[in-house]
C-alpha positions in Angstrom: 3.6 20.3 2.3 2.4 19.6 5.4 0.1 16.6 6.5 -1.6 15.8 9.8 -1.1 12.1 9.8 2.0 11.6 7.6 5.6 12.8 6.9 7.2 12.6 3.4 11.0 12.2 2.8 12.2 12.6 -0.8 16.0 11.1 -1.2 18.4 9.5 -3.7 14.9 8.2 -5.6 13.2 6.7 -3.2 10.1 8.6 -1.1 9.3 7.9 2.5 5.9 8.4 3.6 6.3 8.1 7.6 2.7 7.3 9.2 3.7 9.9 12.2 0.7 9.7 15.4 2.6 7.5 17.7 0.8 8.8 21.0 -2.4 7.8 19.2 -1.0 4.5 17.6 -1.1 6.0 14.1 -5.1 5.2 14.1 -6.8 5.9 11.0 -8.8 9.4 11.5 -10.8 11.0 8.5 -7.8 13.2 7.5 -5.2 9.7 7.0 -7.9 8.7 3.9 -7.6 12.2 2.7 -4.1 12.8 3.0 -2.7 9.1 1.8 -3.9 8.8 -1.4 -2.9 12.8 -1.9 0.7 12.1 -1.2 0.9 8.5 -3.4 -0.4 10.9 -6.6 1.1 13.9 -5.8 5.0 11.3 -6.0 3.5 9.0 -9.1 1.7 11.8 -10.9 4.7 14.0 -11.0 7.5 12.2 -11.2 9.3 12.3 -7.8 10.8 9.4 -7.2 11.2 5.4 -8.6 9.9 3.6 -5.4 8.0 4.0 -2.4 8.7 2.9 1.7 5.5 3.1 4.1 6.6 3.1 7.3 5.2 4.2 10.8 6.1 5.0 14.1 6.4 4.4 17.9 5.2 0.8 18.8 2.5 0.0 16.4 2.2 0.6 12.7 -0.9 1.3 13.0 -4.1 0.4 15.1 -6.4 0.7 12.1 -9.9 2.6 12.1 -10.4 5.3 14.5 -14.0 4.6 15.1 -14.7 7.3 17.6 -13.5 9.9 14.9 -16.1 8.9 12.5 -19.3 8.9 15.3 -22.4 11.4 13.8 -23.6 13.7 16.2 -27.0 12.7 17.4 -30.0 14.3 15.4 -33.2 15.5 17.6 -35.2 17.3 14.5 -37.7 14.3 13.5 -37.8 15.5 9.9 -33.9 15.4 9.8 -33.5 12.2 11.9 -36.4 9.9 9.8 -33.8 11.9 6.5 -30.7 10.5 8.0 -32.1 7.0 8.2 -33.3 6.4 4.7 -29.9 8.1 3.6 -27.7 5.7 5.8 -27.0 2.7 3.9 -26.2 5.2 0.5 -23.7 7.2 2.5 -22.3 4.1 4.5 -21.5 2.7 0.8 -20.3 6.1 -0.4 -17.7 6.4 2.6 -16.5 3.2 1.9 -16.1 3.5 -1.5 -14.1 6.6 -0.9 -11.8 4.5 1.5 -11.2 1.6 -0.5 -9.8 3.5 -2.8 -7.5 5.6 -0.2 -5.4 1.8 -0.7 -6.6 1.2 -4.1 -4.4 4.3 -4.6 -1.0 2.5 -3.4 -2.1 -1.1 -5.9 -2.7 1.7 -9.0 0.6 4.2 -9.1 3.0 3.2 -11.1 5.6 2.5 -8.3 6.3 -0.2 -6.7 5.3 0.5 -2.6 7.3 -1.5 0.1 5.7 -1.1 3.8 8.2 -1.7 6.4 5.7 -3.0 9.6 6.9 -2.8 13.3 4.4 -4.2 16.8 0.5 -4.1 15.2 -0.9 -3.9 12.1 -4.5 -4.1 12.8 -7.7 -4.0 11.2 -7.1 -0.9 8.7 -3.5 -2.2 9.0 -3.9 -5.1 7.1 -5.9 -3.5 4.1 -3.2 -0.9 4.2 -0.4 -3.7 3.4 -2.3 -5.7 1.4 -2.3 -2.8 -0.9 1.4 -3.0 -1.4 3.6 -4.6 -3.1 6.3 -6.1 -0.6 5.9 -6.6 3.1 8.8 -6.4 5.6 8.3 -6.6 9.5 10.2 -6.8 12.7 10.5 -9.7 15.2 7.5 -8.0 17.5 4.9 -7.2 14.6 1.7 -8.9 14.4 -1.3 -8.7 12.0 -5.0 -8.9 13.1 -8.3 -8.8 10.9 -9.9 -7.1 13.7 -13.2 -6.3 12.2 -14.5 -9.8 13.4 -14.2 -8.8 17.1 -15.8 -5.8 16.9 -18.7 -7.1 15.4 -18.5 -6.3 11.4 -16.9 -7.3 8.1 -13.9 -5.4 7.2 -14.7 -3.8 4.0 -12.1 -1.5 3.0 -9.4 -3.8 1.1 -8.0 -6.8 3.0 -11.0 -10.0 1.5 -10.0 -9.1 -2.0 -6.0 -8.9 -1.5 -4.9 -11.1 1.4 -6.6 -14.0 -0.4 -4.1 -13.4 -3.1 -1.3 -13.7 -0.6 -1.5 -16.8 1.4 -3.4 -19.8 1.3 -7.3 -19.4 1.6 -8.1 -21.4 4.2 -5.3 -19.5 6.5 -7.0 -16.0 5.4 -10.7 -17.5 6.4 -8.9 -18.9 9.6 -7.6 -15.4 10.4 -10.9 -13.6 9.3 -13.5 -16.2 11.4 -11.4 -15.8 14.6 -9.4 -12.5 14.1 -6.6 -13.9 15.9 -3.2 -12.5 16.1 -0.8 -13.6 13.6 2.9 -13.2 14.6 5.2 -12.0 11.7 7.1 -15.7 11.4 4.1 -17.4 10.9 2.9 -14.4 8.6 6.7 -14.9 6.6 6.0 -18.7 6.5 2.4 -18.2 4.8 4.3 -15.6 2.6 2.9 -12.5 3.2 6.5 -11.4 5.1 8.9 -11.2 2.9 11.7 -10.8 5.5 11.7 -10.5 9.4 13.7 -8.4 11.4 14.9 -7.9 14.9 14.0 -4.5 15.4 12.6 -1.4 13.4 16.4 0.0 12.9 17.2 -3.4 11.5 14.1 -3.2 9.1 14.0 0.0 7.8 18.3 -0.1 7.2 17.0 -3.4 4.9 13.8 -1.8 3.1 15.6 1.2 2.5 18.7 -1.4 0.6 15.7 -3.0 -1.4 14.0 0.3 -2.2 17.6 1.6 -3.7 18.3 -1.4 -5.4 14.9 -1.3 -6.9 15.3 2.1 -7.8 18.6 1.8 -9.6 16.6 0.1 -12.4 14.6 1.3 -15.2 12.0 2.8 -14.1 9.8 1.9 -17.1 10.8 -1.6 -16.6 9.9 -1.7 -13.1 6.7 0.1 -13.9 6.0 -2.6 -16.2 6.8 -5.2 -13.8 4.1 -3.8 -11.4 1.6 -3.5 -14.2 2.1 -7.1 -15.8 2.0 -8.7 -12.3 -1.3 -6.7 -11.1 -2.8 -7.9 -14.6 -1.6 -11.6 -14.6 -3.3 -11.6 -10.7 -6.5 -10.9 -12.0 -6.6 -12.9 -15.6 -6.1 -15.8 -17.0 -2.8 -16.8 -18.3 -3.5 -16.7 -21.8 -4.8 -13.3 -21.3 -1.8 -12.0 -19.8 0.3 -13.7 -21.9 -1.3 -11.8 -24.6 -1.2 -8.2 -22.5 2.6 -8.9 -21.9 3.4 -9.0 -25.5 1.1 -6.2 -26.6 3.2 -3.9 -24.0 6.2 -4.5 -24.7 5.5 -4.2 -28.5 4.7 -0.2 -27.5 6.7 0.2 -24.5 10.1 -1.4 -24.7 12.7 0.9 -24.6 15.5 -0.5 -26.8 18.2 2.2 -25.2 17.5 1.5 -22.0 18.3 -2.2 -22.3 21.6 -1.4 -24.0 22.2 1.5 -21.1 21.5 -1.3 -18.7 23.8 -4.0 -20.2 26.3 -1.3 -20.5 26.1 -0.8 -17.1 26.3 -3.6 -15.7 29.2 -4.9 -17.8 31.1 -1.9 -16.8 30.1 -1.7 -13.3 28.6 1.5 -12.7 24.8 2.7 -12.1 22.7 2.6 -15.5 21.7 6.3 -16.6 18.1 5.6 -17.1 15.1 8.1 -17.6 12.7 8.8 -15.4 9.1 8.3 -15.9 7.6 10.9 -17.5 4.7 13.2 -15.1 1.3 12.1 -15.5 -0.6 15.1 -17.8 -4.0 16.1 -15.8 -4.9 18.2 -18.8 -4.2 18.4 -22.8 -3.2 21.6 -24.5 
């Protein structure tokens, strides 16, 4: 299929959604929230591969929100305009819903996403990797909570995430001023994983990590992803608890011999895929 804001590799297990407007620094137009959570279920739901790599192109990842895409026309009919008003705030949170979950989408699938950032990841940018579950960059990249220069409150992701990530009073630091923070500071706070010199550099290493992730079990991994996004949000005992209820329905006894077999014999494990997610019964 083809989308206006993204290409999609499929190879050896691992897909590569490509954020692909370089001339317009891969901004966020109303087809991007559309089209990104399409692709992310379209892989998951059906099985298509074990790991996912976000990467971009040109020299920003992305220069977040197209605002100028989402301007309303102006309305001259009284009866229509004094309409739009009293409607404005219900749609404004309806619209935003409908974003945050565009990311939401990336935090929920069942694999785990790896976004490989080169130059800026602004404003949308940073919800957009907050959302994932690894971060890479090159030397050049630089994240910026944008909203605060512009005059608003980003609202689509990053306040509930990067808070998760680095210390708080660094993500209120970079939130009150919307300052630029380079990727070695942002690797020393811990929301880089890795730097690397250049984009070649970083995507030759993501794609290494995304194929050694993906030469595991993919039920394991899936329940990596799903015990880690759980213990984030509840208290230990809690997880504790969800941990051990999981893995008393969803440990796979032949796919920890497979893997032992494997390794002690030096060869990829033969492991079984995830099965598609059924839309429908019967």
């Amino acid at each position: 299929m083809t989308y206006s804001c993204f290409d999609v590799q499929l190879d050896k297990q691992i897909a590569h959604i490509i954020l692909n407007r370089p001339e317009k620094r891969n901004s966020m137009i109303p087809a991007f929230w559309n089209e990104l959570p399409e692709i992310v279920r379209d892989i998951d739901e059906n099985a298509k591969a074990r790991v996912i790599v976000l990467s971009s192109t040109g020299p920003h990842f992305t220069s977040g929100l197209d605002v100028s895409s989402f301007v309303q026309p102006e309305i001259t009919d009284p009866a229509e305009k004094r309409a739009a008003e009293i409607r404005a705030g219900a749609e404004f949170y309806g619209a935003v819903k409908n974003m945050q979950q565009t990311f939401t989408a990336l935090q929920d699938c069942r694999l785990p996403v790896l976004a490989a950032v080169q130059g800026g990841c602004i404003g949308g940018g940073v919800d957009l990797i907050t959302a994932c579950d690894m971060r890479y960059a090159t030397e050049d990249a630089f994240i910026t909570i944008f909203e605060t220069n512009i005059g608003m409150t980003a609202d689509v992701g990053t306040f509930p995430r990067i808070t998760k990530l680095i210390a708080d009073g660094l993500a209120r630091e970079l939130a009150y001023t919307g300052r630029r923070m380079p990727a070695d500071e942002a690797k020393s706070a811990g929301l880089f994983n890795a730097v690397y010199q250049d984009q070649d550099a970083l995507l030759k290493a993501v794609m290494e990590m995304a194929a050694e992730i993906a030469r595991k079990a993919p039920l394991a991994i899936m329940g990596c992803k799903r015990m880690m996004n759980y213990s984030r949000d509840h208290s230990i005992e809690d997880s504790l608890d969800y941990i051990a209820i999981w893995n008393a329905s969803m440990l796979q006894r032949d796919e920890i011999f497979e893997a032992m077999k494997a390794n002690a014999e030096k060869r990829p494990g033969e492991f079984v895929d995830l099965p598609p997610i059924r839309k429908n019964i019967g």
